[in-house]
N, C-alpha and C positions, 0 to 999 in steps of 0.2 A: 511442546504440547501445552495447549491451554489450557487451566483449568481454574474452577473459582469456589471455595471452601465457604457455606451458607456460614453466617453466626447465627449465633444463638435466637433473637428476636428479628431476622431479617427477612424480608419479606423477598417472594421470589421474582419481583418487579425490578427490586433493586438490583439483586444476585446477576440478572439476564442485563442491566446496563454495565455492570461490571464485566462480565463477561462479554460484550459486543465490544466495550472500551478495549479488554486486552487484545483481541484480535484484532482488532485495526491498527493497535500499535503494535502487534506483533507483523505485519504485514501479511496475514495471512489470504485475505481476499484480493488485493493486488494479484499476490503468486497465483492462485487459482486463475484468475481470471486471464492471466499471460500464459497458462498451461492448458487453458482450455480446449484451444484450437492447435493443428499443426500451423505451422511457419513453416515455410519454405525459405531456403536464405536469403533467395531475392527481397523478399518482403521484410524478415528479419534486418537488413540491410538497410533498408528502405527507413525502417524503425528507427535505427540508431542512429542514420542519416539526420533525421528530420529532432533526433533528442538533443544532437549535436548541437544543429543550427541553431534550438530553442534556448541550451545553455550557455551557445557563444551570446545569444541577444540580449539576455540578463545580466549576464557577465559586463557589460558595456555600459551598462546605469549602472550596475555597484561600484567599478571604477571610477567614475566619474565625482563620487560623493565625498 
């Protein structure tokens, strides 16, 4: 759980970038956004297929360095 503790002199401008920072590092809008919809496995499938192929292609320039 996220949460972000005001100081004393802080304004609530800042308090709300602080807190959009930890959620995103905490990954919490990815999760949501991958829980939004059903999957079906094909599609699911489909997904990992295609994360695959993206991480063998990078994989191929960092070797090469």
């Amino acid at each position: 759980m996220t949460q972000v503790v005001l100081g004393e002199n802080e304004g609530l401008e800042s308090a709300l970038r602080r807190f959009k920072r930890q959620v995103a590092r905490a990954g919490i809008f990815q999760d949501m956004r991958k829980n939004r919809h059903f999957e079906t496995p094909l599609e699911k499938e489909k997904r990992k297929a295609i994360a695959r192929r993206r991480k063998r292609f990078y994989r191929k320039f960092s070797d090469s360095d």
